[in-house]
N, C-alpha and C positions, 0 to 999 in steps of 0.2 A: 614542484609543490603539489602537483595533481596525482604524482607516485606519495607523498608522505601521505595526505588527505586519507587516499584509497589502502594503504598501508595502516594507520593509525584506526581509519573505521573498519577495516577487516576484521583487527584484532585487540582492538579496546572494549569491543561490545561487550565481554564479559567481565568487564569490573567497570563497571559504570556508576557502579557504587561507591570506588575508592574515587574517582573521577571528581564525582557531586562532594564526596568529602573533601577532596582537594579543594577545590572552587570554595566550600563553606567557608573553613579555616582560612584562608588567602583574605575573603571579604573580610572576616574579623580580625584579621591581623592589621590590615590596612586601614580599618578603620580605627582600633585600637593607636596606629600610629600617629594620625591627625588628630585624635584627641588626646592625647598623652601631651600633645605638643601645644593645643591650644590653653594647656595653662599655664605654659611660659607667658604668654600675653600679658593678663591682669597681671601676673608676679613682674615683671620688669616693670609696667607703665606706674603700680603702687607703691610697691615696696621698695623702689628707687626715689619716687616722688617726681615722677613726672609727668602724674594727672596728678590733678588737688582734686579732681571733681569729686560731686557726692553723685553716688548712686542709690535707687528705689531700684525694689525688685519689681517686674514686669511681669504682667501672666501670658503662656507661653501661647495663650489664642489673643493677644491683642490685638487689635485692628488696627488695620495704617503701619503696620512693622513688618519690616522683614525679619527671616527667622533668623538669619544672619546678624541682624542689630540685638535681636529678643536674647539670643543667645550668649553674646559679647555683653551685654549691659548687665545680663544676673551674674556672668562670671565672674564681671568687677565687683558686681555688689555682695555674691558671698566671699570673696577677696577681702573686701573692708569689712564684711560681720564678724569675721577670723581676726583680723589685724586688731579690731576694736576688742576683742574676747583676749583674745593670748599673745599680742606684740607682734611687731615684725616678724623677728628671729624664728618665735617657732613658728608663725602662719607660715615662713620661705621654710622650716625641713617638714611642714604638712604637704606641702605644695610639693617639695622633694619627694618624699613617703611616695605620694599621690605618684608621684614620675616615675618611681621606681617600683608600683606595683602594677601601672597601666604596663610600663616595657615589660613586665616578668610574662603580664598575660598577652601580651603581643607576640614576644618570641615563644611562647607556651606553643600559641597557634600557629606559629610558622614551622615551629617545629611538626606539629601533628601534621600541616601540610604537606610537610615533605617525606614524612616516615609513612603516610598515608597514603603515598605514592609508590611507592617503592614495592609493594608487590603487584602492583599494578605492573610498573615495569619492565618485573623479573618475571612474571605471564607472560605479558607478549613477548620477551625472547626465549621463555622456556617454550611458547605455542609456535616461534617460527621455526626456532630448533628442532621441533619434533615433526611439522611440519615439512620442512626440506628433509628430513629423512623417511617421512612414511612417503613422500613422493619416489623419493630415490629408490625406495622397495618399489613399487608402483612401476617402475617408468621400464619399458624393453628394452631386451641385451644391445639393442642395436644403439640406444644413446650412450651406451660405454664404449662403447667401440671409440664413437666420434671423442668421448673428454677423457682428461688424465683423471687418476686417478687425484693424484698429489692435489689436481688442481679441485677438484671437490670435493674432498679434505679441508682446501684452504678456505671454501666458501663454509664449509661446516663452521669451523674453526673462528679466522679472524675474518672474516667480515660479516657473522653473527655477533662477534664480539663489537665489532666495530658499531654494528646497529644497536647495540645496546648501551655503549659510551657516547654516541653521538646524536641519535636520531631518540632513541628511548628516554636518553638523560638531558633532551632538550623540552622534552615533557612537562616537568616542574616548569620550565622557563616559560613555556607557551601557556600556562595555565595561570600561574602566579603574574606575570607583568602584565600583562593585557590589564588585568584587576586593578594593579597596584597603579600603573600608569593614568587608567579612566577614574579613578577615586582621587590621586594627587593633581590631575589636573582639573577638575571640580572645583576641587579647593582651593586650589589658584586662581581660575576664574571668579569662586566665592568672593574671596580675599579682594585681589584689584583684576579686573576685567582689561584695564590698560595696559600694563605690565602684563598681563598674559598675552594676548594678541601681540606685542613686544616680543614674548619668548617663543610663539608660535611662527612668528616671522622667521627668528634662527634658527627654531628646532631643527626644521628638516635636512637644512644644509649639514647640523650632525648627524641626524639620520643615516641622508646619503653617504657623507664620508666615512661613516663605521661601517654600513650595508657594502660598501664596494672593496671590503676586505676579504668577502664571503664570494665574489666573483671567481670563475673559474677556478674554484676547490674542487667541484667535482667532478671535474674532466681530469686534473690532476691527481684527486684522491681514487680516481679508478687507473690510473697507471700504478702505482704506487700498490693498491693491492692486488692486480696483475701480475708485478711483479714478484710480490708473495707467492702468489697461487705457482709461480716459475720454482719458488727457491722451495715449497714443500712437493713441487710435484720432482723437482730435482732429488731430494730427501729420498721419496720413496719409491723411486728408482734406484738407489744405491743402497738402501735397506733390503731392497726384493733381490737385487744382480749383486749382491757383497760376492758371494763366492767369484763370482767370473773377474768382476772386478781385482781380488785377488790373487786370481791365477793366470790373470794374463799384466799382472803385475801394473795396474789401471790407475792408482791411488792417486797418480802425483798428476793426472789428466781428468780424474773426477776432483779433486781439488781444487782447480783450474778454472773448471766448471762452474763450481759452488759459488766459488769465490767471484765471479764474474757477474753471476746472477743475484746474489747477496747485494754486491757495490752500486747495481743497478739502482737496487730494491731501497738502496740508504740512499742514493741522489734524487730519487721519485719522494720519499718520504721527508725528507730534509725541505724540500721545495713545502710540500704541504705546512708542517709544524712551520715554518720560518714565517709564515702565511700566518698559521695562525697565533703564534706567539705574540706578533707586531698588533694583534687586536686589542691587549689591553692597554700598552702606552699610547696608542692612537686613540682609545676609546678616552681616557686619563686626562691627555693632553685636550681634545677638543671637550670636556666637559666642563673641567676647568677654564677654559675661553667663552664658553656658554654662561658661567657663573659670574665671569668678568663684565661682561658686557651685560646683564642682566642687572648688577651690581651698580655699572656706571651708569644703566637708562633711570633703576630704583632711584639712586642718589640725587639726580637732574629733577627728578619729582617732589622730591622728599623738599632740596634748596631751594623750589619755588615756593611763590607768596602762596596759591593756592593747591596743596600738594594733598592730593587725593589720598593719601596711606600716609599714615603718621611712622614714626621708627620703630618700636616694638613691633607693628603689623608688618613693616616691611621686614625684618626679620626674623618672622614668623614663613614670612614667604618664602625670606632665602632657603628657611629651614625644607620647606615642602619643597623649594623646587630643587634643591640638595639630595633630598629624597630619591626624586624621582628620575634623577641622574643614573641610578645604579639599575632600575627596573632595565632602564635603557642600552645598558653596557650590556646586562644579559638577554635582551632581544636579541641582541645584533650579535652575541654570542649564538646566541643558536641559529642567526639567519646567517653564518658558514658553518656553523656544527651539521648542522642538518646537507646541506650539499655534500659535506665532506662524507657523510652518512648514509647519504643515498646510493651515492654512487657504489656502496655493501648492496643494498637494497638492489642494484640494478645488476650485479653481480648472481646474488639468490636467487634475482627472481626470473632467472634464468633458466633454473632448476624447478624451480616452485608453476612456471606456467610453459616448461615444456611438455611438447604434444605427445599423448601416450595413444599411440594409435592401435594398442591390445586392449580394448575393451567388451565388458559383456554385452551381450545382447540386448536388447530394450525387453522382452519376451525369450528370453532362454529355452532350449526345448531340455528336458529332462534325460539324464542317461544312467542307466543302473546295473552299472558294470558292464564290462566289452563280452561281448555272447559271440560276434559272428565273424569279422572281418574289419580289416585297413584297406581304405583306397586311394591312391594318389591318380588325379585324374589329368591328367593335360599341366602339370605342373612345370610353371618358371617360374622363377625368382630372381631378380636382381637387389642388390645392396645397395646400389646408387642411381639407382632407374635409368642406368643405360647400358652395361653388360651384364646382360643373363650369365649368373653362375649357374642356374639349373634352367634349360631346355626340355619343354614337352615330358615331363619323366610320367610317366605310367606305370606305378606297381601296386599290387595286392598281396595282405601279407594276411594270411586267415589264421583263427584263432588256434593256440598250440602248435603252429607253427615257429620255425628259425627262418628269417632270410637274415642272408651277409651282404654287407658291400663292400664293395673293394676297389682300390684304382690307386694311381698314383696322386702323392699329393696335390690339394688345388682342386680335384675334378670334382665337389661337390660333396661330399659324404654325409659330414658331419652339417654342413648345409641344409640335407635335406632331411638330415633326423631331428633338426631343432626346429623345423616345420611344425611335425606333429605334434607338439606339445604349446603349439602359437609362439615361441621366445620369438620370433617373425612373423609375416602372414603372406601370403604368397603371391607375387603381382598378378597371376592370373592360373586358372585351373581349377581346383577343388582339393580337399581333402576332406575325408569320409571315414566314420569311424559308429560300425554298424548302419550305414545308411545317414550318418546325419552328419551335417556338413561341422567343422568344427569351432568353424564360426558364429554357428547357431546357438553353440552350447559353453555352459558359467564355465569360463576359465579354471577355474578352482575345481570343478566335479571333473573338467578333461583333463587337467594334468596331477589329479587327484588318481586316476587310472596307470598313471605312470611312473617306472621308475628308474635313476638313471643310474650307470655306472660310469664314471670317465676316465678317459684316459692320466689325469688328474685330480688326484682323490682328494678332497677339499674337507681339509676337518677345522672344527673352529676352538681356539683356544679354551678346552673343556676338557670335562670327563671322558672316558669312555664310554660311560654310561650315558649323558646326556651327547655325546656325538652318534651314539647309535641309535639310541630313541628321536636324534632329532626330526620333529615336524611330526609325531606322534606321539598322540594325548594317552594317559595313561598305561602308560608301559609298565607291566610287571618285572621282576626282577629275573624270576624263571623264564618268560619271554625274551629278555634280552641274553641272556647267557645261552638260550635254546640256538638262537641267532647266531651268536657268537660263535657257534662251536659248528656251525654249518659252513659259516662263513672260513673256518681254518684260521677264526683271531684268539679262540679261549683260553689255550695254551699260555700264549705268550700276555695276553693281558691277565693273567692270577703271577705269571714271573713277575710283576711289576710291583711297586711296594706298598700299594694301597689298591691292588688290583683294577675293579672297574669303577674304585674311585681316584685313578690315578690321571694327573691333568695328560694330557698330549701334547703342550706348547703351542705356539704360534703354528698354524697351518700344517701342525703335526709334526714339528720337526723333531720331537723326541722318539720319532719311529721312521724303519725304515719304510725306503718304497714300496716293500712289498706287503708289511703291517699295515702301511696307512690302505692301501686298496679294498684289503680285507675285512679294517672296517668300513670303509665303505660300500662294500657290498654287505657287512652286517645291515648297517642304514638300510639299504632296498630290502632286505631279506623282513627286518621290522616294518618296512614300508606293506609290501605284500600285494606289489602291483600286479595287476591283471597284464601289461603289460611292460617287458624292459627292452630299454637302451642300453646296450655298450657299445661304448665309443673309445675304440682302442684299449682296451682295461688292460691291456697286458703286456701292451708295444713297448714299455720303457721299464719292466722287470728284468730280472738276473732268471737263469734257467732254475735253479730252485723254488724262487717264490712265485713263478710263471707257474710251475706246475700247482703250485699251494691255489694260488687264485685259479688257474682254469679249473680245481677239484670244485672250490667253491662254486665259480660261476655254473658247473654244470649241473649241481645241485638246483643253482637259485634256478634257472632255465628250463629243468625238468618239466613243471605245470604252469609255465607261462608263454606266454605270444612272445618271442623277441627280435628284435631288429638288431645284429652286432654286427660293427664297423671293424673291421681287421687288417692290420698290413702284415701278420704273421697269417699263412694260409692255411698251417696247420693245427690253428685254434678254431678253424671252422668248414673244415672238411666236412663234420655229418650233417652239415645245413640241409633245411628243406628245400633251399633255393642260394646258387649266391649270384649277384647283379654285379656285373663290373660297370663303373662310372669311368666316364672317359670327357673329360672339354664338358661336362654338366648333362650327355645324358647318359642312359642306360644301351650300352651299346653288344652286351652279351648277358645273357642269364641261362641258367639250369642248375645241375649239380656238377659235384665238382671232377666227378667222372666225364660227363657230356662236356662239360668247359676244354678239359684238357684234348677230348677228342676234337674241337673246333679246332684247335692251333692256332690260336686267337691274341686278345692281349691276357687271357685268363695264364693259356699256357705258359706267355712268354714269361709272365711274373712268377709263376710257379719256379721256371728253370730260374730264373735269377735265384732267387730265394733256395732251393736245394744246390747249385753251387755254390 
């Protein structure tokens, strides 16, 4: 309950206005419904003839009266000013009328309370929705690493939904019963105080027995959508790996799979629903045994000599405490909606109050463009704080400068270019960028400096035109086509059929490997970083489009600082420097002439790679 509380106040604050409207409407409908009902009273006790009495009207300040007797005594007496003006018959369909214009404005306002609500609702899960995604932007590569994808998809997905059918749509419940509850049992206490204290005796025994339907829901409702987060992180796994899947002819073993974690996901779920379906004839059954006995203590009062509630009042009671029977079903409706609801909420908030340990500075120092030099000082790194993938590395890469790295897979590479841009931070050492540590400076101005190419060119289901401008404001059109055609993509994006407003597909699959890099090095080339990353840009092209991209890259390279990762060695023979990584550190450097004179591990890769 102390997760809904802090949940409910985080993100109700801004409609606090539908809130108060809620509560208004709720009061007037509730009380719209005791009064609607207290003129069954006089119409039974008169218009049946089972008071002869005469009544005088009473003034509503009389002294020595309760407002409860003040009340009841005018009602009989305009009762009988009716009956004496216009008969029986029509005073019982005035009395009607009267019933049936109190109910129109009673459900009028129950209505406004619940439509009143509802965008209140649809805020708090449109603001957690957006919410667990602006974190997800926020949060460093390295909490990807640790979660599936599928599975925070799934928390996107159904257990936002789930927050919003269970925990949001128990809202109304907690707003409207509480009201209706404290108003109808008022007026039972009004009515007979004895007979109440009677139904408060057995109330809670229903209480309890509805409340302990809602008993571990949400230990169960978080297996259940675990199991989920299994079957879509299964999903898109078989969406990303379809090719391999069918070529190593996989179908009938990922099938297997699905279908496994599916049946799981339907005996986790079935457990829940069977849970809570059993709420309403349980709630049914015992309301009805509450009415019973409520009925048989009324009647024991009624057949005594001196019976405190006459019949019409005691059926007036039953009426209210009939009433207040259903407030009751949907408490206890929402005290297991809510568990079953939370347990989303404990899911989310997994995401929502993970540690993002990239952040800026309290005092950021200013950097206005890279003038001088990179320095990696004393640099390790580990991923799990207990094997260093990067050992001591020491380099300097000064500005207009190439250095390369190189080694065999594992020994660090791409490790240590995702340094310089923070997507990490480095468990000990420095890095330095013009003299200022990188840590000192707004994320966004340092890797604003940078730009990347990789070995995986990543487009997003768009334009050409908006994949190449991406994350740059105001792009011209002559700007983008300038790019374009440095990059060695303008050719082949004007063959397409709506040129560069032609979409690319999913992650670009409407081009090939070697188109998709090309725009991707469009994107840097519009970027216009002072400094670039590539990271293998070329290692997974055919010899033709290898050469298309190395024309490009050497273009992009010309007037920048770059750092390029390579396991083809003759994409970067005229480096200013190349560094072989070896077990995480820097175990040879110079050029590629001096390299090969060592007979080192530079040469030994060299001979692999020309045989």
């Amino acid at each position: 309950m102390k997760d809904f509380i802090r949940l409910i106040r985080q993100y109700a604050a801004p409609y606090k206005g539908y809130l108060f409207g809620s509560l208004f409407f709720n009061l007037l409908s509730a009380a719209l419904n005791v009064f609607s009902f207290i003129s069954l009273m006089p119409m039974l006790q008169l218009l049946f003839g089972i008071d002869q009495s005469v009544y005088k009207f009473i003034e509503w300040d009389a002294q020595g009266m309760s407002i409860k007797d003040i009340l009841i005594n005018n009602l009989y007496y305009y009762t009988t000013v009716l009956m004496g003006e216009y008969g029986p018959v029509n005073t019982l369909l005035m009395i009607g009328g009267f019933l049936i214009f109190a109910t129109f404005l009673k459900t009028s306002c129950y209505f406004a309370s619940a439509a009143i609500i509802v965008p209140m609702r649809t805020g708090i899960v449109r603001d957690i929705r957006t919410s667990v995604y602006h974190k997800i932007i926020s949060l460093p590569l390295s909490f990807f690493s640790e979660e599936r994808k599928g599975d925070i998809i799934a928390r996107m997905s159904g257990d936002v939904q789930e927050i919003e059918n269970s925990v949001t749509g128990s809202l109304e419940m907690l707003i409207k019963n509480p009201i209706l509850i404290v108003i109808y049992m008022t007026t039972l206490l009004i009515i007979s105080w004895e007979l109440t204290i009677f139904t408060l005796v057995v109330l809670p025994l229903l209480i309890w027995a509805m409340s302990s339907i809602g008993r571990k829901l949400k230990s169960r409702s978080l297996k259940a959508q675990s199991k989920w987060s299994e079957t879509m992180a299964q999903l898109e796994e078989t969406l990303g790996g379809m090719r391999i899947v069918k070529a190593f002819t996989a179908e009938q073993k990922m099938m297997d799979r699905f279908d496994a974690v599916t049946n799981e996901f339907r005996r986790q779920t079935n457990k829940v629903v069977i849970r809570q379906v059993s709420a309403h004839p349980v709630s049914e059954f015992l309301g009805t045994v509450l009415i019973v006995i409520v009925l048989w203590y009324g009647g024991t009062l009624i057949f005594s000599d001196h019976s405190p509630i006459d019949a019409p009042t005691f059926i007036f009671y039953m009426v209210i405490l009939y009433s207040i029977i259903q407030p009751l079903k949907d408490f206890s409706r929402a005290s297991y909606n809510i568990p079953k609801g939370m347990a989303s909420v404990e899911r989310v908030n997994k995401i929502l109050y993970a540690e993002n340990t990239i952040v800026d500075p309290e005092k950021p120092e200013t950097i206005d463009g890279f003038k001088d030099k990179i320095e990696f000082r004393n640099v390790s790194f580990s991923y799990n704080g207990k094997t260093d993938v990067l050992k001591n590395v020491n380099l300097t890469v000064k500005k207009g400068e190439t250095i390369a790295l190189v080694g065999q897979s594992g020994s660090g590479k791409s490790t240590l270019v995702d340094l310089l841009p923070r997507y990490h931070d480095v468990t000990s050492g420095e890095i330095l960028v013009d003299g200022k540590n990188v840590k000192s400076l707004r994320v966004a101005d340092l890797r604003g400096l940078i730009g990347n190419v990789n070995q995986e060119a990543i487009l997003f289901n768009d334009t050409f035109y908006n994949n190449i401008t991406f994350g740059v404001e105001n792009a011209t059109m002559e700007q983008v086509i300038e790019a374009a055609k440095i990059a060695n993509a303008h050719d082949f994006i004007m063959e397409s059929e709506l040129g560069y407003e032609t979409p690319v597909g999913d992650r670009g699959c409407r081009l090939s490997g070697g188109q998709r890099q090309r725009i991707s090095i469009a994107r840097a080339i519009m970027k216009n970083p002072d400094i670039l990353i590539l990271d293998e840009a070329t290692s997974a092209l055919d010899t033709e489009s290898e050469r298309l991209v190395q024309e490009a890259l050497d273009r992009l390279m010309k007037t920048r600082t770059t750092i390029a990762i390579a396991h083809r060695l003759s994409t970067i023979k005229n480096s200013n420097e190349i560094c072989v990584l070896h077990d995480g550190k820097i175990v040879e450097r110079g050029t590629h002439e001096e390299l090969l004179s060592k007979d080192g591990f530079y040469k030994k890769l060299n001979d692999m790679q020309q045989l």
